[in-house]
Backbone as CSV, one residue per row, in Angstrom:
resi,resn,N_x,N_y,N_z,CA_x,CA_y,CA_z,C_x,C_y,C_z
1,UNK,20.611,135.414,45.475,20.260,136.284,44.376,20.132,137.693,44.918
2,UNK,20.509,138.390,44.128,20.477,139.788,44.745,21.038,140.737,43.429
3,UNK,21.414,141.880,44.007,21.417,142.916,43.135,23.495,143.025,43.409
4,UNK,24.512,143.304,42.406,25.766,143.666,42.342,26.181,144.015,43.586
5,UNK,25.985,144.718,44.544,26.199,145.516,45.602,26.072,144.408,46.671
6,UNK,25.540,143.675,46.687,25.099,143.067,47.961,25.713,141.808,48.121
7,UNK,26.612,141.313,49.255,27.135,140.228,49.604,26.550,139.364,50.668
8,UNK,26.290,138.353,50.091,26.813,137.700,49.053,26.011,137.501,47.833
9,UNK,26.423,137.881,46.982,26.040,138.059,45.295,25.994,136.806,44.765
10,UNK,25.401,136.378,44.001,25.078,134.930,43.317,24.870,135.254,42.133
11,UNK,25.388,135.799,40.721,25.189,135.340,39.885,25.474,134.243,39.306
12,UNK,23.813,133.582,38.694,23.776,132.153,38.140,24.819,131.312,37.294
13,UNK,24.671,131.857,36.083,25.692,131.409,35.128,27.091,131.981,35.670
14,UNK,27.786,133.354,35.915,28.741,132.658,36.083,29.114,132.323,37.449
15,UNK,28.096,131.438,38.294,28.400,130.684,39.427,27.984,129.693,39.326
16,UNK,28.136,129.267,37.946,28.025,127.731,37.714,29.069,126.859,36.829
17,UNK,29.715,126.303,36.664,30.926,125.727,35.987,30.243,124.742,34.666
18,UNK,30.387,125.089,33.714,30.773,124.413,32.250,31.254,122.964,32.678
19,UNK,30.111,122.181,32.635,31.030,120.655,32.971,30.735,120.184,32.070
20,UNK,32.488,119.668,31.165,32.547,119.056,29.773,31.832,117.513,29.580
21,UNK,31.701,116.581,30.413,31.022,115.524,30.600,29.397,115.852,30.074
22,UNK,28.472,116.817,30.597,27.131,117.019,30.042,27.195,118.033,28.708
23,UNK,28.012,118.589,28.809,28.081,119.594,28.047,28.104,119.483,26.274
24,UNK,29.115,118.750,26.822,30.028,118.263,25.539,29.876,117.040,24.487
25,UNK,30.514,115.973,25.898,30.321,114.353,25.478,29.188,114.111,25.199
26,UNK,28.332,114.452,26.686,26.963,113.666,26.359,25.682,114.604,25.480
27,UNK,26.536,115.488,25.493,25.640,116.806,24.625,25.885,116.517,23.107
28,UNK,26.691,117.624,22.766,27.146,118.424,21.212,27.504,116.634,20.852
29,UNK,28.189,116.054,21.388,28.864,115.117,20.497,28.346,114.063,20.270
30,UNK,27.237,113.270,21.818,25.896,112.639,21.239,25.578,112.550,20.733
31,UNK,24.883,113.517,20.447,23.768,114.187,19.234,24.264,114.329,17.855
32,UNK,25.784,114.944,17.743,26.097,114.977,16.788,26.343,113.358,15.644
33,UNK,26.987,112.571,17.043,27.517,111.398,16.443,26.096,110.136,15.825
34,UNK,25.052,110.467,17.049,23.766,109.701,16.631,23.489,110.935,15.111
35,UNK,23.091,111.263,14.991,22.761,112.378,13.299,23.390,111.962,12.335
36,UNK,24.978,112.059,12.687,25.765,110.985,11.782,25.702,109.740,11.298
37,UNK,25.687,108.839,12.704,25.097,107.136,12.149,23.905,106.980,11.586
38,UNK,23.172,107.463,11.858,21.815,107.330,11.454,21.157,107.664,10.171
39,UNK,22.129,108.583,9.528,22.854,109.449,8.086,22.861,108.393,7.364
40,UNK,23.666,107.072,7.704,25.209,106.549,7.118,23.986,105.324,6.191
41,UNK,24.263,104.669,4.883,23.228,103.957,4.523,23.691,102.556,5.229
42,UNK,23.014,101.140,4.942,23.508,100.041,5.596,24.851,100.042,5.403
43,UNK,25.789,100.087,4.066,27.015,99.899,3.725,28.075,100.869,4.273
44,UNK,27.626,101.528,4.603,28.357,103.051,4.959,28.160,102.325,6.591
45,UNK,27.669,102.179,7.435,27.431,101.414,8.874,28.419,100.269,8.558
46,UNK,28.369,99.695,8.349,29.257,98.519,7.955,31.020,98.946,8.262
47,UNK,31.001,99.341,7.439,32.115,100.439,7.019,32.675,101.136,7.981
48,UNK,31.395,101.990,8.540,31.870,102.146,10.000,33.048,101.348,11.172
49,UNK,31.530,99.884,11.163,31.935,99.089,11.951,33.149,98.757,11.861
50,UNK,33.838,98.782,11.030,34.762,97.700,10.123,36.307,98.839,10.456
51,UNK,35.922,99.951,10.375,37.340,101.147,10.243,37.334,101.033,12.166
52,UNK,36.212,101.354,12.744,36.282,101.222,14.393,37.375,99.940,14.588
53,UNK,36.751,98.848,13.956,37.674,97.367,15.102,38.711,97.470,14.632
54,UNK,39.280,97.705,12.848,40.583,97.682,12.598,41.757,99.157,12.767
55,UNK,41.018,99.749,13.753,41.962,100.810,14.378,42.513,100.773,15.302
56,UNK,43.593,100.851,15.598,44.609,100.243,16.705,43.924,101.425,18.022
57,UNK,43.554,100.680,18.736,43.101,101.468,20.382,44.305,101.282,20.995
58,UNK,45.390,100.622,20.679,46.000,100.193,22.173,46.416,101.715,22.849
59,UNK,46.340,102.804,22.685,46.840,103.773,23.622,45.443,104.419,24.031
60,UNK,44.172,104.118,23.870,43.128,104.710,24.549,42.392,103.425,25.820
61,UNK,42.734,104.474,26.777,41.977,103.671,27.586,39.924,103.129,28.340
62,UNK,40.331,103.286,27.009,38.074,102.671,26.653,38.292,102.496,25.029
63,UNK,38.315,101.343,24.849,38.550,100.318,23.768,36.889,100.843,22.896
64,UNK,37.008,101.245,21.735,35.699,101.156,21.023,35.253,100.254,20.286
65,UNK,34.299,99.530,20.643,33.733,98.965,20.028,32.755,98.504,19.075
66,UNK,33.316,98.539,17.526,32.532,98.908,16.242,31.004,99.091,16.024
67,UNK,30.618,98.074,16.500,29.543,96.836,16.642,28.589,97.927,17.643
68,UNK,29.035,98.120,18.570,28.243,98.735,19.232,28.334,99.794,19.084
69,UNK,29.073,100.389,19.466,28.967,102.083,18.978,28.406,102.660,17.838
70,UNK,28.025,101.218,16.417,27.414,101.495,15.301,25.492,101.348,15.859
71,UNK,25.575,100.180,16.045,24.148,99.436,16.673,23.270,100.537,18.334
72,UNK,24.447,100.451,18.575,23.557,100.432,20.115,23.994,102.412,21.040
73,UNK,24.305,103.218,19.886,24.828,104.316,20.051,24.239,105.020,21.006
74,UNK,22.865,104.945,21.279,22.230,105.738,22.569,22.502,104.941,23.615
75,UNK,22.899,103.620,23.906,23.309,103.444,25.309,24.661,103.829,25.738
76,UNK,25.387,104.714,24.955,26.843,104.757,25.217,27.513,105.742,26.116
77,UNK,28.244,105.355,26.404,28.798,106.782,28.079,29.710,107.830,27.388
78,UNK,30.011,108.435,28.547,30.712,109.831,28.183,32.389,109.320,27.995
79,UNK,32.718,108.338,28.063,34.355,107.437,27.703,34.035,107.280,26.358
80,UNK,33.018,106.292,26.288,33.078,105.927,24.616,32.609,107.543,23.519
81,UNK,32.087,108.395,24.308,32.227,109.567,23.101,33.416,110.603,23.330
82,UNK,34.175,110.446,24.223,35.384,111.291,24.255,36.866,110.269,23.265
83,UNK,36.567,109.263,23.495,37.656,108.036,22.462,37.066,108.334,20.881
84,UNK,35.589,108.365,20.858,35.295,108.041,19.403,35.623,109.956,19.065
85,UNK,35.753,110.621,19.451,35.991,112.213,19.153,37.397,112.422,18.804
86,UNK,37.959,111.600,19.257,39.541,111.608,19.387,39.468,110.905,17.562
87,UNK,38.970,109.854,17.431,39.206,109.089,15.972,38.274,109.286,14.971
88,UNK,37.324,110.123,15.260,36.313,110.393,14.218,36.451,110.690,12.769
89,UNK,37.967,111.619,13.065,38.147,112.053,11.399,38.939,111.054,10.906
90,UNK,39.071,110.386,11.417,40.058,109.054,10.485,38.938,108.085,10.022
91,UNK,38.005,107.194,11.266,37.162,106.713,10.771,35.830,107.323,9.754
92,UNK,35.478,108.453,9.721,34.562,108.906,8.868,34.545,109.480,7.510
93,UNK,36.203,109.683,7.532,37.158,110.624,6.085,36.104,109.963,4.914
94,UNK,35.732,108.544,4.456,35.445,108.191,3.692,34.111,107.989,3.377
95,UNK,33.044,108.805,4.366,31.451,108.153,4.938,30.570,109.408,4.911
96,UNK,31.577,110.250,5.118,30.358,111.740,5.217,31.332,112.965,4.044
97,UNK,30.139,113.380,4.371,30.335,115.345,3.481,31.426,116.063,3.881
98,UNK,32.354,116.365,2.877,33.454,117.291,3.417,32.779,118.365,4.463
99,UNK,31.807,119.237,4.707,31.738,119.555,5.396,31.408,119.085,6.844
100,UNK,30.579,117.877,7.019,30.623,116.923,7.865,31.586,116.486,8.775
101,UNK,32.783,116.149,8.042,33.929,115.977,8.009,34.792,116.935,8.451
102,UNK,34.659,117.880,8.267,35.392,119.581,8.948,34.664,120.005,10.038
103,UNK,33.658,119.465,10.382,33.133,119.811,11.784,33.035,118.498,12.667
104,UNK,33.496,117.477,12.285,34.256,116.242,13.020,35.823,116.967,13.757
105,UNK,36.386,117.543,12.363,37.908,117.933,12.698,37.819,118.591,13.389
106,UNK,37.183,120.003,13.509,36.889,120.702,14.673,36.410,120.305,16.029
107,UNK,35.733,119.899,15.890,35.189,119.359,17.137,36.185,118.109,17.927
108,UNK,36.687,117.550,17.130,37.838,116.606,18.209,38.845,117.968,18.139
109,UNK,39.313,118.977,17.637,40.457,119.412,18.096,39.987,120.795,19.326
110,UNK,38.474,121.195,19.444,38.058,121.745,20.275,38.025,120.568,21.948
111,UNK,37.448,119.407,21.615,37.801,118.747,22.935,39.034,118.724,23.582
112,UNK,40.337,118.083,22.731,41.180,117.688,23.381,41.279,119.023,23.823
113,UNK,41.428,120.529,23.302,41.935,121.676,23.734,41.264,121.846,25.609
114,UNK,39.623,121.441,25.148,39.196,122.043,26.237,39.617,121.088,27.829
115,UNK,40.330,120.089,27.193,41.107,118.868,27.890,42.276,118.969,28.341
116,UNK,42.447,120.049,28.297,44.252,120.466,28.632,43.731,120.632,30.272
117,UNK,44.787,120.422,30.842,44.774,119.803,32.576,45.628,121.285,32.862
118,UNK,46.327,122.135,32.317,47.077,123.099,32.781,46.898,124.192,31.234
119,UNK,46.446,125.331,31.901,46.437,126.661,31.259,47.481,127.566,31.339
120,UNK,48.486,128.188,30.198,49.395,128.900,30.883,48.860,130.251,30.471
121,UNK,48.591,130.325,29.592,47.999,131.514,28.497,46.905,131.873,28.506
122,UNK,46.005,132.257,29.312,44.472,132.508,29.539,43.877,132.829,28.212
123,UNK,44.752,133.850,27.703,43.898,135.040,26.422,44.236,133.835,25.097
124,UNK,45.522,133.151,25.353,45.303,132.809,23.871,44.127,130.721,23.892
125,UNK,44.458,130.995,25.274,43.526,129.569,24.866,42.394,129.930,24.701
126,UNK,41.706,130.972,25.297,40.239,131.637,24.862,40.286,131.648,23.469
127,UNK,40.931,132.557,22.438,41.428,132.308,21.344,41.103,131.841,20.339
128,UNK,41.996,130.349,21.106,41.732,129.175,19.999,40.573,127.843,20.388
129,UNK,40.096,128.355,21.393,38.958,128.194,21.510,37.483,128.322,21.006
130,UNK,37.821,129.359,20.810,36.792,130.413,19.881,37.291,130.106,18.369
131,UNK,38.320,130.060,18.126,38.756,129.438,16.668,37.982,127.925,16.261
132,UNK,38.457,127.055,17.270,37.820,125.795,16.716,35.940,126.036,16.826
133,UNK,35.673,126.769,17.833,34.246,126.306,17.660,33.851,127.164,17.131
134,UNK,34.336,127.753,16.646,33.308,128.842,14.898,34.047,128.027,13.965
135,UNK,35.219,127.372,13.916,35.198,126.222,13.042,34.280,124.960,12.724
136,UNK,33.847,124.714,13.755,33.131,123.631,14.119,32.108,124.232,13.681
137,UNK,30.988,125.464,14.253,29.804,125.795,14.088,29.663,126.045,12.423
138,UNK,30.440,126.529,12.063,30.619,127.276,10.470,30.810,125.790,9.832
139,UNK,31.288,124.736,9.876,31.321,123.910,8.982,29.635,122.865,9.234
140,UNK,29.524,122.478,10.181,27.866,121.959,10.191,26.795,122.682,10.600
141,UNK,26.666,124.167,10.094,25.871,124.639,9.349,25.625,124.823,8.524
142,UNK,26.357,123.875,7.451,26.087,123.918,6.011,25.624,122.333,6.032
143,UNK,25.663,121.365,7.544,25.072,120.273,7.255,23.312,119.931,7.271
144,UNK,22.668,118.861,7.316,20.960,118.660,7.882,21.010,118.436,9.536
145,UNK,22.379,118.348,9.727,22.619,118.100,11.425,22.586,118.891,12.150
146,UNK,23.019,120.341,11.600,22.956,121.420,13.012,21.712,121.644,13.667
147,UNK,20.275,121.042,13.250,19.553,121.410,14.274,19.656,120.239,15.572
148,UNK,19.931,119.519,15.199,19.927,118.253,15.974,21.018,118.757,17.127
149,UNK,22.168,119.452,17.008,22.676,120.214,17.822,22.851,121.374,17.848
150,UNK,21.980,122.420,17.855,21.426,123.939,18.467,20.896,123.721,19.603
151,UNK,21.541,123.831,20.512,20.866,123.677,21.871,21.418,125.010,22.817
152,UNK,21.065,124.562,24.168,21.823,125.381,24.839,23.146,124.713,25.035
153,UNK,23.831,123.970,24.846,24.541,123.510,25.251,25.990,123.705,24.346
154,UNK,25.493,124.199,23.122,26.775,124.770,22.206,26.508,125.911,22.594
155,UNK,25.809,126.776,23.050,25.878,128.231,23.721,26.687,128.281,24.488
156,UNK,26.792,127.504,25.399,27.372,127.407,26.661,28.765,127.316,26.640
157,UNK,29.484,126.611,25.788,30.602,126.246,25.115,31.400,127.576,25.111
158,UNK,30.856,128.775,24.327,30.808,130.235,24.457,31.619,131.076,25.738
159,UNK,31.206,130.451,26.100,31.501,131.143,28.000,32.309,130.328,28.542
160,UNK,33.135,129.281,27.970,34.211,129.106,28.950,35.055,129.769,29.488
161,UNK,35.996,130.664,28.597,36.898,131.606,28.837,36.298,132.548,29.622
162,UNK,35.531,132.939,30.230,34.776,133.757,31.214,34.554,132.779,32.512
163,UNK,34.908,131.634,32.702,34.708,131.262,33.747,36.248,130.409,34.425
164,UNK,37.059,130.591,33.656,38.233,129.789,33.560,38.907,130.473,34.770
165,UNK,38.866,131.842,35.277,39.385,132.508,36.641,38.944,131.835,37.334
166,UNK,37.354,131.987,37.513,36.821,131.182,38.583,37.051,129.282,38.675
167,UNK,37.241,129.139,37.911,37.564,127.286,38.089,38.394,126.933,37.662
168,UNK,39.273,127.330,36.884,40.665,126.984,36.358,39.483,126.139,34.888
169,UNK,40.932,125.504,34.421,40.991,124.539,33.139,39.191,124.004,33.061
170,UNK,38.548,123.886,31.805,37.283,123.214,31.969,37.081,121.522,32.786
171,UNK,38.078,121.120,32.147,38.434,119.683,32.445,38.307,119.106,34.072
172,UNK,38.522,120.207,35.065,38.118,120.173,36.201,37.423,120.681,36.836
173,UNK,35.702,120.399,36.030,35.167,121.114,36.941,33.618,120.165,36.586
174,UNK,33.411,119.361,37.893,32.358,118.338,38.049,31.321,118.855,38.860
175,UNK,30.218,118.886,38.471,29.099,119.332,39.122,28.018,117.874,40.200
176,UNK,28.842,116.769,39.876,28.416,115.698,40.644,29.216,115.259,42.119
């Protein structure tokens, strides 16, 4: 720690990397997805369960499982909320609030983005980065869920494109 001038300089945040695993999965989308089930009445859970098993997984590799991912949602890892982000707006189209529903869409099309393994375009993936998640933020703030995710951790989201020199793509960058 020190003052600009002095080497070696340590600023905190940006000498720390955005890792999408806490950030994200087990963060914003946690939280978001428990707010959701917990929303849903018995029949609407059901329903759930029922659109999860009869959705073809065969091209994801972490199989979701209805039953649990409805029931047992806080024991679940950062695989089963990056698969269920990927299918959310298909399974939920019929269960939640159009706006609900538009910050599902956002939010799986902000992951896969922040999931891209190769950046060619620095300025425009910042961009559309910033596109989906004021998409995302702007549509469930009109839900009862956004406090459940106001954290620091959708702040943080903010500052990728400011750290993307220093670490490349978000997707590679593990703090374990």
């Amino acid at each position: 720690m020190g003052v600009d001038k002095e080497d070696p300089f340590f600023a905190g945040p940006l000498d720390t990397p955005i890792e999408l695993l806490h950030c994200l999965l087990l963060g914003i989308i946690k939280y978001l997805l428990i707010g959701t089930v917990s929303a849903l009445g018995t029949d609407a859970k059901q329903t759930l369960k029922s659109n999860l098993e009869g959705l073809n997984q065969s091209a994801f590799t972490t199989k979701i499982n209805g039953h649990k991912m409805v029931q047992y949602i806080k024991s679940s890892n950062g695989k089963d909320f990056q698969a269920f982000v990927q299918i959310a707006p298909f399974v939920l189209a019929s269960l939640v609030s159009t706006d609900l529903l538009n910050g599902w869409i956002a939010l799986s099309n902000l992951t896969a983005h922040l999931y891209a393994s190769e950046i060619t375009d620095r300025r425009a993936f910042n961009k559309v980065s910033v596109q989906y998640l004021h998409s995302f933020v702007t549509s469930i703030a009109k839900t009862k869920l956004f406090s459940a995710i106001i954290k620091p951790k959708l702040h943080l989201l903010y500052h990728i494109g400011e750290l993307l020199d220093r670490y490349g793509p978000p997707r590679l960058s593990a703090t374990e």
